[in-house]
N, C-alpha and C positions, 0 to 999 in steps of 0.2 A: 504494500500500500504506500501512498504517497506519505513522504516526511515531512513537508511541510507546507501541512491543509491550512488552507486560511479558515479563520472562525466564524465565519457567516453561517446564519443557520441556513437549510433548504427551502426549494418555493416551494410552497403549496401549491393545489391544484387549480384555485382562481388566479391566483398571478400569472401562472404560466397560460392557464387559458387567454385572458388580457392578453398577454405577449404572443399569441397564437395567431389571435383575432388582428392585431396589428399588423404581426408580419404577414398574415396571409393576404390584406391590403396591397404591400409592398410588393407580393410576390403575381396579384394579376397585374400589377401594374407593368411589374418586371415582363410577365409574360405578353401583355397585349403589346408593349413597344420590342420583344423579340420576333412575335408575329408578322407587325406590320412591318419589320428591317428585310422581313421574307417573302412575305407578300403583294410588297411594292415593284419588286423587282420578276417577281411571275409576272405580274398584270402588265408592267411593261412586254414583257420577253413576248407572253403571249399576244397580245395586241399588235405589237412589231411583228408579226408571220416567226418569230424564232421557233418557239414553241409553238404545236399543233392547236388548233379550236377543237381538234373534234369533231365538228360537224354543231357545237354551239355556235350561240349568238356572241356573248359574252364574256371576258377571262371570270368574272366571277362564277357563273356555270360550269365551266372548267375546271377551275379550282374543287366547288361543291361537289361535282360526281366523280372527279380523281381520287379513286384510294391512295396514288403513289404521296399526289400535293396534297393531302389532308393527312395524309402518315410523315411525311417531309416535316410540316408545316405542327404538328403534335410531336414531334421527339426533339425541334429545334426548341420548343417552347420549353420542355420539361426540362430540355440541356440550360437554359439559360437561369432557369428559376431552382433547377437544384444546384449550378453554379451559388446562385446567390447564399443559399444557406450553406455549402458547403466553406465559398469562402473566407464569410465571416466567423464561423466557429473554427476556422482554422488560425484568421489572425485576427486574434480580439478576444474570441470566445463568447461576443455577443451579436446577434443581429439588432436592425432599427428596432423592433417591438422588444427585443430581450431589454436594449438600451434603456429605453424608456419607462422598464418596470423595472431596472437595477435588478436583474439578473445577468448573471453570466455561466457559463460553462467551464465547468472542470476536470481536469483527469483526476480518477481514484490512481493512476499508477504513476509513476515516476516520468514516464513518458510524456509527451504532450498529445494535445490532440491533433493529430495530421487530417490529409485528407481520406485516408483509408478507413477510421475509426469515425470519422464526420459522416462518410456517405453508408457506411453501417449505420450508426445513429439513427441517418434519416431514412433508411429503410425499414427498421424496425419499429420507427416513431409511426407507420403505417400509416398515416396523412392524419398523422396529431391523437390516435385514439390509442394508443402506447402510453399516452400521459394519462390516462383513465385508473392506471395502475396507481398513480399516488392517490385517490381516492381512497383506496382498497388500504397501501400500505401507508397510513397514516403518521407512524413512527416514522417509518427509514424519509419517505417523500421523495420514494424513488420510481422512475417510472419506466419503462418496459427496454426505450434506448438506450435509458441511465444505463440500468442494470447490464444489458446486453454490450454497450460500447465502453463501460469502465469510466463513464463519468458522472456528474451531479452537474446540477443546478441550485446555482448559492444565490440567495439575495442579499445584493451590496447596500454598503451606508450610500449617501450620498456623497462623501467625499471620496469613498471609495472606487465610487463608477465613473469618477474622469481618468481618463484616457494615463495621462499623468503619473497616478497613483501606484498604477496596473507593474511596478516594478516592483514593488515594496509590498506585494501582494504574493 
C-alpha cells in the first residue's frame, strides 16, 4: 500500500455523483465538437463528388444510412471523450466536475496513476454505475473502479485543491 496517503477522508456517493453530473456536461460537449471536426469534413468530401451520394439527395442522408460514417463518426467521439477522462486523471488526478467538488484521484499503490490503470478505471466505472458500490460500502467509500484500478477518491480542503499545493500533497 501506499506510504504516504494524504488525510483527506473519501467522497461519498453524492459528491461524486455532483462531479459525475458535471463532467458528463463537459464530456457531450467534448463529444459534439469531436463530431462536428468529422462531420464537416464528410459533408464537404461528399458534396464535392469525392465521396459517393449513393444515389441520395443529401450528404446528410449519406451520412444517416452509412453504417461505415455512423461507426466512423461513434468510435471518433468515444476516442475523444475517453481521451478527456483518461487524461486528466492521468495529470492532475482531477477532471473539471472532480475540480469543482475538491475531489481528486488517488493511487492505493506506490505507483501513480498512468494511463493503463485510468482506462481500467473507466471501464469498470461502466458509465458511472460502479460508483453505486459506495452506496452499499459505506465505510470503505469505495467504489467498483476504486476497488478494481487500486485507487480512491479523496475530498480536498480548499486550499488543498489549487493546482499549487498538489506537491506537498
Amino acid at each position: 500500500m501506499k506510504q504516504n496517503s494524504p488525510s483527506f477522508p473519501r467522497a461519498g456517493f453524492f459528491r461524486r455523483a455532483a462531479a459525475m453530473l458535471y463532467d458528463a456536461l463537459v464530456a457531450i460537449a467534448i463529444g459534439m465538437i469531436a463530431a462536428m471536426l468529422l462531420i464537416v469534413p464528410l459533408v464537404v468530401l461528399i458534396e464535392n463528388g469525392i465521396l459517393d451520394k449513393q444515389g441520395f439527395q443529401y450528404s446528410n442522408e449519406v451520412i444517416q444510412h452509412s453504417l461505415l460514417y455512423k461507426s466512423l463518426i461513434q468510435v471518433w467521439v468515444v476516442f475523444w471523450v475517453t481521451l478527456f477522462f483518461l487524461w486528466f486523471w492521468r495529470n492532475g488526478g482531477q477532471t473539471l466536475g472532480m475540480r469543482a467538488w475538491r475531489l481528486r484521484l488517488f493511487s492505493l499503490t506506490d505507483e501513480p496513476v498512468g494511463y493503463k490503470r485510468a482506462f481500467v478505471r473507466l471501464l469498470c466505472s461502466v458509465g458511472g454505475l460502479g460508483t453505486l458500490l459506495v452506496l452499499l460500502d459505506w465505510r470503505h467509500k469505495q467504489s467498483l473502479q476504486d476497488r478494481i484500478a487500486h485507487t480512491e477518491m479523496l475530498v480536498l480542503t480548499k486550499d488543498a485543491n489549487h493546482h499549487k499545493s498538489w506537491k506537498n500533497i
